[in-house]
C-alpha positions in Angstrom: 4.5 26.3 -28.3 5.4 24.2 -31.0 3.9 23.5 -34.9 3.5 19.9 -35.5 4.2 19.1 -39.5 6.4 18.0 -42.2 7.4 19.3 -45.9 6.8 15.4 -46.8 2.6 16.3 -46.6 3.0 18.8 -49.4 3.3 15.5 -51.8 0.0 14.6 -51.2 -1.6 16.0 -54.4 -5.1 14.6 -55.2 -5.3 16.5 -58.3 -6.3 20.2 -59.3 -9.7 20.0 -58.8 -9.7 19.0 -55.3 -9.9 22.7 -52.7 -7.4 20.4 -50.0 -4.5 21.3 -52.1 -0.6 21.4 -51.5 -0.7 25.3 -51.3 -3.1 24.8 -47.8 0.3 23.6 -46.0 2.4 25.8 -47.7 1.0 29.2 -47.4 1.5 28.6 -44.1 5.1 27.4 -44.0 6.1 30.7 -46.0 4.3 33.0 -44.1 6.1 31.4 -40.6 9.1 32.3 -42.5 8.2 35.4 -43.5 6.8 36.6 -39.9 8.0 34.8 -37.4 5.8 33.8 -33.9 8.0 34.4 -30.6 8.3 30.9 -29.0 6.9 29.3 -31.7 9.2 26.6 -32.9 8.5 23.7 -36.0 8.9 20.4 -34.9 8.7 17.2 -37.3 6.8 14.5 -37.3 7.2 10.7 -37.9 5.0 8.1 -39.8 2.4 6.4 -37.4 2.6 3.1 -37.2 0.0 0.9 -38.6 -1.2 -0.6 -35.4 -1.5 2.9 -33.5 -4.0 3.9 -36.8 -5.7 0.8 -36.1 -6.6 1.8 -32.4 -9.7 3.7 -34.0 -9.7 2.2 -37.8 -10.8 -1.4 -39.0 -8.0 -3.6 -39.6 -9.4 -4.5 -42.9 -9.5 -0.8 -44.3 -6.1 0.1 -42.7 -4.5 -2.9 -44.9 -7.0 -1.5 -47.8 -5.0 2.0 -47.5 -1.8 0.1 -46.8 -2.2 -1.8 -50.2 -2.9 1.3 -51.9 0.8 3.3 -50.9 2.3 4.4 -54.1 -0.7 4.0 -56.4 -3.6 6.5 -57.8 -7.2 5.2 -56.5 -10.2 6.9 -55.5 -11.6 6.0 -52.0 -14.6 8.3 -52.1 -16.3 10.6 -54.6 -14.3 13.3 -53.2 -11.4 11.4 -51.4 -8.2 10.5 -53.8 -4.8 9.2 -53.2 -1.9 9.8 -55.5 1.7 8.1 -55.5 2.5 9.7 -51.9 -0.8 10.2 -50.5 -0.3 7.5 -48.0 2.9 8.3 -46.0 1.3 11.9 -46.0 -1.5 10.5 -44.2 0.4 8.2 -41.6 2.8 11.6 -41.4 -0.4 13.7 -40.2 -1.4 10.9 -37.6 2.1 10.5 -36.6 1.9 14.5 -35.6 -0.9 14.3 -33.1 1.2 11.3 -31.2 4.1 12.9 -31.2 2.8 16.2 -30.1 0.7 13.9 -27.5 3.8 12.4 -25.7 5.6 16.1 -25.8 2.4 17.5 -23.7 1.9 14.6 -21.7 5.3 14.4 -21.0 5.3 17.9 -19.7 7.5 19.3 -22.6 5.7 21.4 -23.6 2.0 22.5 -22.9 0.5 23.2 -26.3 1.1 22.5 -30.0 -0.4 22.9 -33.2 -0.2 20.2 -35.9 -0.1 21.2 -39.4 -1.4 18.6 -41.4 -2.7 17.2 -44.7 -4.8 15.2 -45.4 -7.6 16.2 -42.4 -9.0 13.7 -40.6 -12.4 14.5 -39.2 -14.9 12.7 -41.7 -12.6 9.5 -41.9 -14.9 6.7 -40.7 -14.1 3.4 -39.0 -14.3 1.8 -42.1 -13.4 4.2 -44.8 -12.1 7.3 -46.6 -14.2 10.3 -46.7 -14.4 14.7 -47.7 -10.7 14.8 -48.5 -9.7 12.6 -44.9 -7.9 8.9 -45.3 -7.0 8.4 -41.4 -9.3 10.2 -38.4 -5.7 12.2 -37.4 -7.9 13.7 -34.1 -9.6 10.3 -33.3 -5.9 8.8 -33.3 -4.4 11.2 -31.1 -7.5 11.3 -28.6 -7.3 7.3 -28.2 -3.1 7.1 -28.2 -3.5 9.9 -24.7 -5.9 7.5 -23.7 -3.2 4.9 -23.1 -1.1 6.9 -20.8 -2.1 5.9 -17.5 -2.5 9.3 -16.2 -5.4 10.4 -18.8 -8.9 9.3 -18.5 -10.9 11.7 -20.2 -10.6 13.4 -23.5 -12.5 16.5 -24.7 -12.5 17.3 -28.9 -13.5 20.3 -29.6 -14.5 20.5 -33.5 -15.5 24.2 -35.0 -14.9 23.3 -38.7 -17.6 24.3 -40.9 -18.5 20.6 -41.2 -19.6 18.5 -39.0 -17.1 15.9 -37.6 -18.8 13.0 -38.7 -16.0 10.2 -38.6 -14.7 11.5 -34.5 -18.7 11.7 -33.8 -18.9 7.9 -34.8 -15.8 6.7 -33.3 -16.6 7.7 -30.0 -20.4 7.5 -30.3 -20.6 4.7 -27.5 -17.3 6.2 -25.1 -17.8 8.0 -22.2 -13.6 8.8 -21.9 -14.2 11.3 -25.0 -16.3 14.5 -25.1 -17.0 15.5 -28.7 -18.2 18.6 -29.3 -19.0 20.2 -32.5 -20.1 23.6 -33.7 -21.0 23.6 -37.4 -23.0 24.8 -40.6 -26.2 23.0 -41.2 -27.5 22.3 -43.6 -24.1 21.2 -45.2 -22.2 18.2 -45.9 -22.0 15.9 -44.6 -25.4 15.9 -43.4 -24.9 14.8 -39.8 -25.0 16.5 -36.5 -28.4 16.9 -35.8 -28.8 18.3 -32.1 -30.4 15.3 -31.2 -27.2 13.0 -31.9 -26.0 13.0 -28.1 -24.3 9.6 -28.0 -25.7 5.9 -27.6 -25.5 3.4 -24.7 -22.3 4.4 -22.1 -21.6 7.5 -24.8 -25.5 8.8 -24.2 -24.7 12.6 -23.4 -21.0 12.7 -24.9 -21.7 13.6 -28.1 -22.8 17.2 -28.9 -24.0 19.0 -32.0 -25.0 22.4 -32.1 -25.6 22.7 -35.6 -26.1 26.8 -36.9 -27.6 28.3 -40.1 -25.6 29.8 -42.6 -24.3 33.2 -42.1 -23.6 33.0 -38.5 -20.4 34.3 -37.5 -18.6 35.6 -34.2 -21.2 36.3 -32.4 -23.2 33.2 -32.4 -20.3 31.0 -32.4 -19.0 32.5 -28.9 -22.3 32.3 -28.0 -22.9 28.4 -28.8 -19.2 28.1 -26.6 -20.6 30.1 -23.8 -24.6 28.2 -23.8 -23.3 24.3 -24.5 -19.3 23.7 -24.5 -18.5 25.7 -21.3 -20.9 23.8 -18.8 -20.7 20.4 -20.6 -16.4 20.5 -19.8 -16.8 21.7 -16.6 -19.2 18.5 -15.9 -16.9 16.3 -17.7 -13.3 18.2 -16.5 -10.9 17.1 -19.1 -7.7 16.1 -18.8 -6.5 17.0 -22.0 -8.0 19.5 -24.7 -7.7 18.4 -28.9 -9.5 21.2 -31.4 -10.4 20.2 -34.6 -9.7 23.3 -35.8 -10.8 24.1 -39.5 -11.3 27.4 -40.8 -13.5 27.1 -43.3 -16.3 28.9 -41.2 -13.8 32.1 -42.1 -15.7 35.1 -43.6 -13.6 34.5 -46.6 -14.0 30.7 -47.4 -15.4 28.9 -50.5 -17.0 25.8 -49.3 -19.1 27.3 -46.1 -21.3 30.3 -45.7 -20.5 31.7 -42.6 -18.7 35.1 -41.4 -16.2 34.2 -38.7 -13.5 36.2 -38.9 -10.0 36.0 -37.3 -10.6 37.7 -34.1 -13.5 35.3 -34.0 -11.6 32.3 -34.0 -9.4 33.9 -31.3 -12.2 34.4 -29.1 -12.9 30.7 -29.2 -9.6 29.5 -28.9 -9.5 31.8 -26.0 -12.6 30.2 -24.6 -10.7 26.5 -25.3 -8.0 27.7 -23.5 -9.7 28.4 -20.2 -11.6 24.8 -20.2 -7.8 23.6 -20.4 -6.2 25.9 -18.0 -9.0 25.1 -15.4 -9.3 21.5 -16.0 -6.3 20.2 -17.8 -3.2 21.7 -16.8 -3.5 24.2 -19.7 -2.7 21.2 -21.8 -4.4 21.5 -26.1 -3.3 20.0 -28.8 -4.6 21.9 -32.6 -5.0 20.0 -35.4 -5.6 21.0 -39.0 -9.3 20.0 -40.5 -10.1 22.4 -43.4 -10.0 26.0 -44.6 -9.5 26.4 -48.2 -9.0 30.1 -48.9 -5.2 30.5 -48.1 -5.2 34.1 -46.8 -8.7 33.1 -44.3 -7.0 29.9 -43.2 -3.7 31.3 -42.8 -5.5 34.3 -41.1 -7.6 31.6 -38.3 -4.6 29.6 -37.5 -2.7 32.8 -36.6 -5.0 33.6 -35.1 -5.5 30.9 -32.6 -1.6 30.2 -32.3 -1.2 33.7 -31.1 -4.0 33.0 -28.5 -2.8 29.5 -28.1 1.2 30.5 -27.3 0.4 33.4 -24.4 -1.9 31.7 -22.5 
């Protein structure tokens, strides 16, 4: 298995304040230093190229961002760029497409991308909760041009809802989105009821849970409405949106998944993708913002993630 990242994404600093901070990437980096994972190797990662990030972004706010390299500018109220913000973003695209071509290739079977900024609340059209480019949405549309790969399925169990890879795919039938989040919370979409529109009607699914849920009623949201809905759509390829901010220890959600938790789901991911896509899943960072929870869920699922 291989981790997908770079030391470059640590420049990204959008200021003190802001809980996706240089020290999410890091914590990480040490402790793989500290305790190694058998089979687990790092890997680098290369910038993406403008017109892959425009595959799922408007050309006007990919030149917006493009503009804005090397500056200080605020794209949201809680989305900031600093001098090196924006290679660190095309850095944490450029992961998911190169770990895309290693699995598709059949060089390896799984890998986990370690990046910063997330991507999951990036819109079409702009910056948005601490996410410049849709790093998921990317990867999920650059498979889709390997001739071999038809249908995509996203799984999403961050503690917010995926707004911006909802959107994207809202009217595709190639992509399965699922999510699994807190609700009420920000950003105040994924109702149950948002299933998709026109040829996406159905490919889109929410199941939104109150706060305090935690391993229990996660596995069982996996078993009741993920499991049936990929074994109907049989992916050929598996991406997780995998945030840990649903951890029993984070700041910014209220729920009590703990780290055997998140290996029973990526456990449950696993099997859709050994039954329907070779065994093939991809892992991408989306949030967690207490270092010893998130460093906790992500080894977590890479121990699940590199055995099976």
């Amino acid at each position: 298995m291989r981790v997908y990242t770079d030391e470059r994404m640590l420049l990204h600093d959008a200021g003190a304040a802001q809980p996706e901070r240089p020290a999410r990437l890091k914590c990480m980096l040490d402790r793989l230093q500290s305790e190694p994972l058998p089979g687990v190797q790092l890997h680098g990662t290369r910038l993406a190229e403008w017109a892959e990030i425009e595959r799922v972004h408007d050309a006007d706010y990919v030149q917006k961002i493009q503009s804005l390299s090397g500056q200080v500018a605020s794209l949201d109220w809680d989305t900031n760029i600093a001098e090196h913000s924006v290679p660190a973003a095309r850095l944490a695209a450029g992961a998911g497409l190169e770990a895309v071509d290693a699995i598709l290739s059949g060089e390896i079977l799984r890998a986990f991308a370690w990046v910063r900024p997330p991507g999951h609340h990036a819109e079409r059209d702009r910056a948005m909760g601490y996410c410049i480019f849709n790093n998921i949405a990317i990867a999920a549309e650059h498979a889709l041009q390997h001739d071999d790969i038809e249908r995509v399925l996203i799984v999403d169990w961050d503690v917010h809802h995926g707004n911006g890879t909802a959107h994207i795919f809202d009217e595709r039938a190639d992509v399965l989105v699922f999510n699994c989040h807190q609700s009420p919370l920000y950003p105040g979409t994924g109702r149950a009821d948002e299933r998709g529109s026109g040829p996406g009607e159905g490919f889109t699914i929410n199941v939104p849970l109150a706060a305090g849920c935690g391993d229990q009623e996660y596995e069982a949201a996996f078993l009741e409405h993920l499991l049936p809905a990929a074994a109907a759509f049989r992916p050929q390829l598996v991406l997780i949106s995998a945030g840990f901010d649903a951890h029993e220890r984070d700041p910014l959600g209220s729920m009590q998944v703990t780290d055997a938790g998140f290996a029973r789901l990526a456990g449950l991911v696993l099997d859709i993708a050994n039954q329907h896509a070779q065994g093939r899943v991809l892992a991408m960072l989306e949030g967690g913002y207490d270092l010893e929870g998130l460093a906790g869920g992500v080894w977590a699922t890479m121990g699940v993630l590199r055995e099976g």
